[in-house]
N, C-alpha and C positions, 0 to 999 in steps of 0.2 A: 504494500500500500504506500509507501516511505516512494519507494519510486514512483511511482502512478500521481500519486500529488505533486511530486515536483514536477511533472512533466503539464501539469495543469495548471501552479502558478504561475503568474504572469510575473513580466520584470518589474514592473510597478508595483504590482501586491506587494512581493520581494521585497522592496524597501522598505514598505509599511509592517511586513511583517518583524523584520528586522529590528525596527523601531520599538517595537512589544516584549524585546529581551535586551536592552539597551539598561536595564539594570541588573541584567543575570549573567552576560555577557559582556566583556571589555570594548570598547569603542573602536581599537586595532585591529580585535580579531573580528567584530564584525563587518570591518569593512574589507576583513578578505575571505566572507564567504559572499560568492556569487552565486551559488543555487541554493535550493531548500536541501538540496542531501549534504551541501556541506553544513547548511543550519541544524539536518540531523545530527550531524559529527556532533559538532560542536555540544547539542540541547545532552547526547551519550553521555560523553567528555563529564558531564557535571553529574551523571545522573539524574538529570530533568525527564529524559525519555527513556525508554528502555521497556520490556516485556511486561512488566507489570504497572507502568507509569506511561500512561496517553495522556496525560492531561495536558500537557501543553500543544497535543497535536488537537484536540477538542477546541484547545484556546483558541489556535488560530483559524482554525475551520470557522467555529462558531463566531469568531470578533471579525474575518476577513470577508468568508465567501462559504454561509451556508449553500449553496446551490451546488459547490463544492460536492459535498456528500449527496445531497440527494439526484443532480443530475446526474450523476457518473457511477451509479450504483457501489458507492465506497462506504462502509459503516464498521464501525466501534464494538468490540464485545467479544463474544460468545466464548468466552472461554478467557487465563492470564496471557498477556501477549498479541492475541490473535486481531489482527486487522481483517477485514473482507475485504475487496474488490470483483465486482461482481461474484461469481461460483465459488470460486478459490478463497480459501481461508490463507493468508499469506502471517508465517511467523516473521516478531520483530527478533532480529539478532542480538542477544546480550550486549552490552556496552563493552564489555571488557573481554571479548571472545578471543579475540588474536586477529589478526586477518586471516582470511579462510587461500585455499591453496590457488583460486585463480587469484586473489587478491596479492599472493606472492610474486605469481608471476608477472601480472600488471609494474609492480615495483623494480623487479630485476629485470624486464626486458623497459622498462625507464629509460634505467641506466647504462644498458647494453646495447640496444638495439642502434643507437646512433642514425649516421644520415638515410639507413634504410628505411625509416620509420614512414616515411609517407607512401613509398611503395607498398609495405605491410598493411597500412590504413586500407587504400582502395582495396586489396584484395582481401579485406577482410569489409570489405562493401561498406564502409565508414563514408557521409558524404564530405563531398569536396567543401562544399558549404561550411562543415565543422572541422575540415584541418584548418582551412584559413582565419576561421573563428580562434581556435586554440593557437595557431602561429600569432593573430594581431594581440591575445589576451597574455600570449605569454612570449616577445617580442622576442628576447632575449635570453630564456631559459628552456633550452632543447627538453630535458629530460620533463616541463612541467609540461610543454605540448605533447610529447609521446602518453604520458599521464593520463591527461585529460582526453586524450581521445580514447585513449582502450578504454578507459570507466565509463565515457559515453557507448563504449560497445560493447561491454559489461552490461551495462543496465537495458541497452535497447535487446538482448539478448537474453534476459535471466529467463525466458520459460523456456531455451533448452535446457538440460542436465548439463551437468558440470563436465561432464565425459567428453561430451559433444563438443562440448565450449572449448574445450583442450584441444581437442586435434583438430580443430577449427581454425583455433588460433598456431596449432604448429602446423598446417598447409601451409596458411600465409608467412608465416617465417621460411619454411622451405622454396615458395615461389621465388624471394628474392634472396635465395641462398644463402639462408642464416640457420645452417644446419648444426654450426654451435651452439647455437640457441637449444634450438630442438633437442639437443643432448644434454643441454642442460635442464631443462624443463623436467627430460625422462628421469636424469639421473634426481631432480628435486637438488640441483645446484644453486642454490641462491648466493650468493655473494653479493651481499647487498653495501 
């Protein structure tokens, strides 16, 4: 649900939502979250949110954009943790889980992958649209645009299985011959 919402707020909510944690949150760090998932981070980060704590996702539903929930079949309940969206009962992930193993790989091919990174994007069908977003937002910091675009194809992706997601993402390394990668992935070499 945590993704499903951000992909619903708009950049202007965004502000105003932001505004609403402007005493729970430092003034720095919120002015370096640009989406509502890193708003999630951050609400984790304090334990504001988390599997047993929606009340701040309640807050900002209910203070921004009731329509929110009700137009997009998204609701609250049924059990500790559990968000709805539509059919699917979607778990929140502990605050303090670790990163989970694609969330590894996201990190170490950051840092690895270098100037193949945009070749890897297209053929992992990322649009051209959101490299050039992530090259203008992060001018000067390669490993935060390679970042930012796998986590947007992280999230546009989460209702395959994680299997899939894997050899998904080592095609696209392989297309552009970064079969060091791929053995690193296999072997779970992170050197981060």
């Amino acid at each position: 649900m945590l993704v499903r919402l951000d992909t619903l707020i708009k950049d202007r909510e965004m502000k105003n939502i932001k505004y609403l944690f402007k005493d729970r949150i430092s003034k720095r760090e919120l002015e370096d979250v640009e989406s509502a998932v890193d708003l999630w981070e951050k609400l984790e980060e304090r334990d504001l949110l988390g599997p047993d704590n929606l009340e701040c996702l309640k807050e900002i539903v209910d203070t921004f954009n009731p329509q929110l929930v009700n137009g997009n079949n998204v609701s609250f309940g049924h059990g500790p943790g559990m968000c709805h969206t539509g059919v699917n009962a979607v778990p929140i992930r502990p605050a303090h889980s670790g990163p989970t193993e694609l969330e590894k790989c996201v990190l170490y091919l950051s840092k690895r992958l270098g100037r193949d990174w945009k070749f890897c994007a297209r053929y992992l069908s990322i649009d051209e649209s959101d490299i050039e977003e992530s090259e203008s937002t992060h001018r000067f910091a390669l490993r935060e645009q390679i970042h930012e675009c796998l986590r947007k194809w992280l999230i546009k992706n989460q209702h395959l299985n994680r299997s899939t997601m894997l050899n998904v993402l080592k095609d696209a390394l392989r297309q552009v011959g970064r079969n060091d990668l791929v053995e690193d992935i296999d072997n779970q070499k992170y050197n981060f």
